[in-house]
N, C-alpha and C positions, 0 to 999 in steps of 0.2 A: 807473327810476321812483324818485318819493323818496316813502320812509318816513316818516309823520307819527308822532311820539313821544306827539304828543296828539288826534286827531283832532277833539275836539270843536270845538277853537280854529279850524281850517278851515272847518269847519260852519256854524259860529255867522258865519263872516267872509263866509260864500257868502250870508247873509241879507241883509245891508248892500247900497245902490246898487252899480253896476260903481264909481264914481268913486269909493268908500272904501271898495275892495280892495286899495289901493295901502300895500306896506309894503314894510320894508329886508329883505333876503333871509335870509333863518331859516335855523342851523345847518344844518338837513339837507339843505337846498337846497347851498348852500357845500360841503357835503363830497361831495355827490355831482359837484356841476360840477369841483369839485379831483379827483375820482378821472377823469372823462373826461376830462380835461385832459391830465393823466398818461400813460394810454392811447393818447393822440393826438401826445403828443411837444409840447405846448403849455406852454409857461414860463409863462399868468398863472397866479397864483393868488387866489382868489375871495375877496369881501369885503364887507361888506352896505353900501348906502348908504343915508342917513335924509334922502328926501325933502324938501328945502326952499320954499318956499312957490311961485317961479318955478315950479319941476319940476312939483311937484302942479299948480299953475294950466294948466302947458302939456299934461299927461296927462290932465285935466279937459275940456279942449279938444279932443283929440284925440277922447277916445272921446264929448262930445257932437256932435262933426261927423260921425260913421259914419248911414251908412244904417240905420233904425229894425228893415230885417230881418235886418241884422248883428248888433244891438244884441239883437234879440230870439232869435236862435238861441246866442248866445253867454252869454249872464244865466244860466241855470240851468246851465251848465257849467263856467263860472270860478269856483276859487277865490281868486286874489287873480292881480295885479301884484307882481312882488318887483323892488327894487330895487339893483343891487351893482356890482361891476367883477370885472376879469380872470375874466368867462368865456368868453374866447376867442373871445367872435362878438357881433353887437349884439343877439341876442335866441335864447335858447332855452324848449323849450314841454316839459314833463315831466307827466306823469300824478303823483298823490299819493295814497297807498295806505295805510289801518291798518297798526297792525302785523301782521294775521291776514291780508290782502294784497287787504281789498275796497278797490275803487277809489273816492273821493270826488269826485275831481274834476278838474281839470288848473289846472298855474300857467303863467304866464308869467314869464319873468326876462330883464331888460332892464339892459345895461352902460352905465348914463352916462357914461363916459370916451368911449368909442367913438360915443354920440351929441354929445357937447357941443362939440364945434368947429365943428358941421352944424347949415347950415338945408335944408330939403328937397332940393333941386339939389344940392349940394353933398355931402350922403350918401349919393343916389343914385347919382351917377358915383362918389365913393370905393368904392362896394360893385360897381359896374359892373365895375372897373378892375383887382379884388382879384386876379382868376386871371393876370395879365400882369404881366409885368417891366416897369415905367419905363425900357428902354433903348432904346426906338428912336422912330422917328418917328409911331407908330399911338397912340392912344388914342381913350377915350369915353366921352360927353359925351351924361348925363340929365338931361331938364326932368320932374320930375311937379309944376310947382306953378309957375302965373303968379307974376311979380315981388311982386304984393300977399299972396301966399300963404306964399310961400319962408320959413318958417320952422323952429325948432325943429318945433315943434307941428308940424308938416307932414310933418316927416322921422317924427317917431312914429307921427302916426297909420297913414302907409303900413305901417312897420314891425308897428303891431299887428296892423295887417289884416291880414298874413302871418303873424305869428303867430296869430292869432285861426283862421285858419285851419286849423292842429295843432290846436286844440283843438276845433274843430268833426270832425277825423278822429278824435279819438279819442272822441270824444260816440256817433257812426255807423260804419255799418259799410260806405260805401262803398271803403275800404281795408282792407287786411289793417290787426291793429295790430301798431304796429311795435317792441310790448318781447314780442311772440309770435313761434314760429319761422315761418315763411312758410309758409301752408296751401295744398293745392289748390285751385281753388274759383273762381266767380267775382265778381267785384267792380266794383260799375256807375261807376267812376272809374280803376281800372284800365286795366279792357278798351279804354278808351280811346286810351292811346299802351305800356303796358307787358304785358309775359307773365310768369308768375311758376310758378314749380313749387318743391313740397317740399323744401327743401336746398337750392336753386338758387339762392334769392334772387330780383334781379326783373333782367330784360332788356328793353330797346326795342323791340316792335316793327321789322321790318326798314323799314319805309315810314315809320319814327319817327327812327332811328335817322341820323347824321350823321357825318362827321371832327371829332376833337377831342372830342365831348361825352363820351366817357368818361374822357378826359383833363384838363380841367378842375378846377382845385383852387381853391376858395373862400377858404377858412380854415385851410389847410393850408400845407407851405413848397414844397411844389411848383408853381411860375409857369411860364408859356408865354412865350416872348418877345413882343413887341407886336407881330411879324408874323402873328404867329397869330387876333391881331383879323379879319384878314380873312376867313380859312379859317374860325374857327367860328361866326362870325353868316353868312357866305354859307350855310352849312348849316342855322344854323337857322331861316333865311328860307321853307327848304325843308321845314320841317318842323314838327309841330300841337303845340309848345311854344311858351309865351308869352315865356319868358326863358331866355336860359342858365343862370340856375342851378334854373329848374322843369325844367331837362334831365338835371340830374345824379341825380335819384330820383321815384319816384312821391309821396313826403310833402310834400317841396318841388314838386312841380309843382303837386298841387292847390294849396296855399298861395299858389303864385303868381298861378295862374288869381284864385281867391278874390281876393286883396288887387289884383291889376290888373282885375280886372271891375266890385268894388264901387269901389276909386277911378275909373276911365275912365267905366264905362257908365252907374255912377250915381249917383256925383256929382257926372259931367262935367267930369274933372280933367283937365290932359293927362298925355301918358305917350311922349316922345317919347327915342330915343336915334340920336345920331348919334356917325359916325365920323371923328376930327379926324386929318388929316395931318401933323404940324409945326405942332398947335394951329392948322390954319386945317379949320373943317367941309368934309367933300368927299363925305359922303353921310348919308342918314338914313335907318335902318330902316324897314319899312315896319311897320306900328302891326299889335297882333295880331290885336283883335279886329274890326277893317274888313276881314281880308283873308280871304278864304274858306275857309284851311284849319285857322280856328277855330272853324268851325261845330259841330263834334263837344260842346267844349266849350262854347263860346257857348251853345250850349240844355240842356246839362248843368247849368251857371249860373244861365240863366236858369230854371230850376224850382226853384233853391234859392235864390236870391234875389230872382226878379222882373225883370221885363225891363225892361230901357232905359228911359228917360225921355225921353220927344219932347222932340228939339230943335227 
């Protein structure tokens, strides 16, 4: 969690529209992403960025194109957008606390360096691609955005949806939270695909559970070689996760759910990944939420944001 040294200045920032909650990343923020960083065995070190007119326009963008019941579940819970680099991944979501340890609000902190070479396609397969070594013949290859779409702005807006999502978990309580030790108890987004006990942390369901998904490393230096593409999406073809990386924990999964139901279901974006052999396509996933064993979530979703939109 980061420690706000003033809290009113959060406050006061939660008042303002979503689109000027956007600021460069504030000491505390900084020094907390440098201590997990550390922790993690990660060499960036964090830095604040002062949004330039392009950025803002393209972050303006994004979160006017979200669905209205995104936009509204999310407004009384954000306190800003922060802008920086070297925090080790394209987006982390932290809780923000007085100094007496009441909670205000949650931010988002989003790395421009790691977006700015990427228009939507293009960030998508980079982040696809993360857990595999470049050395063999497997790779994969995401579309979330027709050719007219493929932008910066396109790559963010997915990215907040997923983030936007941590901040909806930490808003409710269909998750444990996760700067708490792991309580018994149950939880109506858990029960779903994970089981969790005191101490224990959380485990997969065994009818959830796959080869490889605990193996899996994101943002980490541990890569699977690119034969491994094939073992863990055939697994999790098999199983009631939407992505590989909504497989590696219960935080990331809702999140993923979230940011792929509100871009696919409503507002009818595609969400397609396929798997290239020597860079020629030789198969395509099958989508997650047409295939029946999303139903569980699909209607999870669908009561928290509203269902589909007829096509």
């Amino acid at each position: 969690m980061i420690i706000a040294p003033e809290p009113q200045l959060w406050k006061a920032r939660q008042r303002l529209p979503l689109s000027e909650r956007i600021l460069p990343m504030p000491a505390e923020a900084c020094a907390l992403v440098h201590q997990v960083n550390q922790a993690s065995g990660l060499d960036a070190i964090p830095a604040p960025v002062t949004p330039g007119p392009l950025l803002l326009r393209e972050l303006g963008e994004a979160l006017s194109g979200m669905p209205a019941s995104v936009l509204e579940l999310i407004d009384p819970l954000l306190l800003g957008i922060c802008l920086g680099r070297g925090l080790g991944s394209s987006g982390i979501t932290d809780i923000v606390v007085d100094p007496g340890g009441q909670i205000l609000g949650s931010v988002v902190l989003l790395d421009v360096d790691l977006l700015a070479p990427h228009g939507a396609n293009s960030w998508a397969t980079w982040k696809e691609n993360l857990p595999f070594l470049a050395d063999g013949g497997f790779a994969l290859e995401a579309t979330i955005a027709a050719p007219g779409q493929d932008t910066r702005a396109g790559a963010l807006q997915y990215l907040l949806l997923h983030e936007f999502g941590h901040v909806l978990t930490a808003g409710h309580a269909f998750l444990p939270r996760w700067w708490k030790p792991v309580p018994d108890g149950q939880f109506a987004f858990l029960g779903l695909s994970w089981n969790a006990a005191a101490g224990q942390g959380f485990v997969p369901r065994p009818d959830s559970d796959f080869d490889l998904r605990g193996t899996v490393d994101f943002y980490g230096k541990r890569k699977l070689d690119s034969e491994a593409i094939v073992t863990a999406y055939a697994g999790l073809e098999n199983s009631d996760f939407a992505s590989l990386y909504g497989a590696t924990n219960p935080y990331d999964d809702f999140a993923e759910c979230f940011a792929s139901y509100a871009h696919t279901a409503l507002l009818g974006r595609p969400q397609l990944l396929d798997v290239l052999v020597d860079g020629v396509p030789a198969a395509r996933l099958e989508g997650f939420w047409e295939s029946p064993r999303s139903a569980p979530k699909r209607a999870f979703m669908g009561c928290l944001l509203g269902a589909p939109a007829p096509h």
